[in-house]
TIROMI-377975 format. One record per residue (C-alpha): residue number from 1; residue in three letters; x, z, y. Coordinates in nm, 2 decimals. Each point is the difference from the previous one (the first is absolute). Last residue first. Example, Ala and Ser with C-alpha at 12.3 -4.5 7.8 and 13.67 -1.06 7.14 Angstrom:
2
{atom 2; "SER"; {1.37; 0.71; -0.11}} {atom 1; "ALA"; {-0.14; 0.07; -0.34}} 
This chain:
80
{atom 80; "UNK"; {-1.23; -1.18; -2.94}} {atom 79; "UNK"; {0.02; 0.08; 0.39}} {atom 78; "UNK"; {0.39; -0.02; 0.05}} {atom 77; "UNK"; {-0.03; -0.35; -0.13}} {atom 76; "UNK"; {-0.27; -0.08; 0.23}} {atom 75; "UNK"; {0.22; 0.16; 0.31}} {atom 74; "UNK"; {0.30; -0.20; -0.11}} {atom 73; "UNK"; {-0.17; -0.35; 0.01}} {atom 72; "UNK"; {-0.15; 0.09; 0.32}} {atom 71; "UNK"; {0.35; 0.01; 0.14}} {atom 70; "UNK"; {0.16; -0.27; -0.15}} {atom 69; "UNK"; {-0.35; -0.25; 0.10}} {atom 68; "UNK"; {0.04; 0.18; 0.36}} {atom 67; "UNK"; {0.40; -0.10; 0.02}} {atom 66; "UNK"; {-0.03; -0.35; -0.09}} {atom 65; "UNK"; {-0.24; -0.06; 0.25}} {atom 64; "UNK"; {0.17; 0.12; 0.25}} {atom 63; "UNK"; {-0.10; 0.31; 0.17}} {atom 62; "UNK"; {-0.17; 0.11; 0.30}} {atom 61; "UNK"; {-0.13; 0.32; 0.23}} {atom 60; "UNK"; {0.14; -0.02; 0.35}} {atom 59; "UNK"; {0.06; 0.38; 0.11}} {atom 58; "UNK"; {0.38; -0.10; 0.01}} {atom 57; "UNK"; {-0.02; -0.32; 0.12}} {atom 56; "UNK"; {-0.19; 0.19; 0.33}} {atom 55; "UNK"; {0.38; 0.21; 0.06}} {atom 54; "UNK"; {0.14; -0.34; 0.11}} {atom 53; "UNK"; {0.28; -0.09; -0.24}} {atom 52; "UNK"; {0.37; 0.04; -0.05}} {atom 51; "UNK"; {0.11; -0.11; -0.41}} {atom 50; "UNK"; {0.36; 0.15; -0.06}} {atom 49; "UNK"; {-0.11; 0.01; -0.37}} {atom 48; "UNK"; {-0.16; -0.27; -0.25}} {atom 47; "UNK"; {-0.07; 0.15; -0.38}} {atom 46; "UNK"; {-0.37; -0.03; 0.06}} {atom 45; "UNK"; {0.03; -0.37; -0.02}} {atom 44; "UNK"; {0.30; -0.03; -0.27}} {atom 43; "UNK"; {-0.31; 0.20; -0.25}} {atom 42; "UNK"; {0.14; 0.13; -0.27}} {atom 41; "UNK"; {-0.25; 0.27; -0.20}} {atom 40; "UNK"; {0.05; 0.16; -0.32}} {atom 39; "UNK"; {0.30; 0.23; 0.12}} {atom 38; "UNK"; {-0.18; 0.11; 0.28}} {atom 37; "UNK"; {0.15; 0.00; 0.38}} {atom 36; "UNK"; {-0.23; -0.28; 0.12}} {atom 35; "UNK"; {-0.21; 0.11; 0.25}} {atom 34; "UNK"; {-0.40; 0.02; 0.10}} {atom 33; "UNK"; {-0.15; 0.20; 0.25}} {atom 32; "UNK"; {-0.22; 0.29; 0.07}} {atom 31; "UNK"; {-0.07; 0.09; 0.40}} {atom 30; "UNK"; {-0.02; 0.34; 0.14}} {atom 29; "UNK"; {-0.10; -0.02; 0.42}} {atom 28; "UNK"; {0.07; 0.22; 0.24}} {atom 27; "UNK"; {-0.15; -0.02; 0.38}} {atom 26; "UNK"; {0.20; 0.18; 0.29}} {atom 25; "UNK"; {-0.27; -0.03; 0.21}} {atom 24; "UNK"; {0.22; 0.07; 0.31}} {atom 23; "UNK"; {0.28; -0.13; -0.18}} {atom 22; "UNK"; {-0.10; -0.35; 0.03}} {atom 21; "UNK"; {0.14; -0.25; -0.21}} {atom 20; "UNK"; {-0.35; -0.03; -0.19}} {atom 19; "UNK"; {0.23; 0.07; -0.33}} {atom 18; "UNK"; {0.17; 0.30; 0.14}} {atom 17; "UNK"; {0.09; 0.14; -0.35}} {atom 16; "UNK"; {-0.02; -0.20; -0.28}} {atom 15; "UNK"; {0.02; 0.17; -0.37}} {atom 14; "UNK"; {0.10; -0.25; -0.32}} {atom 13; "UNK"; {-0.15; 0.02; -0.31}} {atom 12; "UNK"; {0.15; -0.17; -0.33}} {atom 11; "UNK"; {-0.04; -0.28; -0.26}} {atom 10; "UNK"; {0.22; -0.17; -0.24}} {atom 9; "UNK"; {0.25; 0.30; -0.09}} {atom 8; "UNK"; {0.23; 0.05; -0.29}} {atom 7; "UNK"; {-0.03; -0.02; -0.39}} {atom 6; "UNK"; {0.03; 0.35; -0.08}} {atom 5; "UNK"; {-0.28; 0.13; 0.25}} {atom 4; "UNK"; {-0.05; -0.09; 0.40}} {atom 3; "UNK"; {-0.24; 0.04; 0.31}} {atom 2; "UNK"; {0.23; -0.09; 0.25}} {atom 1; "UNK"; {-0.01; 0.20; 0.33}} 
């Protein structure tokens, strides 16, 4: 799920099921992350498909640089 208004998406949530790989506990986990399907963001990095990773790069937090200042930047114009 994107969280979205006129100008597109740059954040969402995203539901794991199974994420111990064991369906006995059958743990779930809800996770927020970051895109680039706004019209006020382009950012080639986020933009990269037909990525396959181990499940634990998911739940690894991180972003560039670049991408925190961007994203702090927004959140302190929202607040004025």
């Amino acid at each position: 799920m994107c969280v979205t208004d006129d100008r597109g998406s740059s954040w969402g949530l995203s539901h794991f099921t199974n994420a111990a790989s064991d369906w006995n506990r059958n743990h779930a986990v809800l996770t927020r992350f970051d895109c680039d399907l706004s019209l006020d963001v382009n950012d080639p990095l986020m933009k990269e498909s037909d990525i396959n990773v181990d499940p634990e790069v998911y739940f690894k937090y991180g972003l560039t640089k670049e991408q925190r200042k961007r994203i702090e930047a927004a959140v302190s114009l929202k607040e004025e």
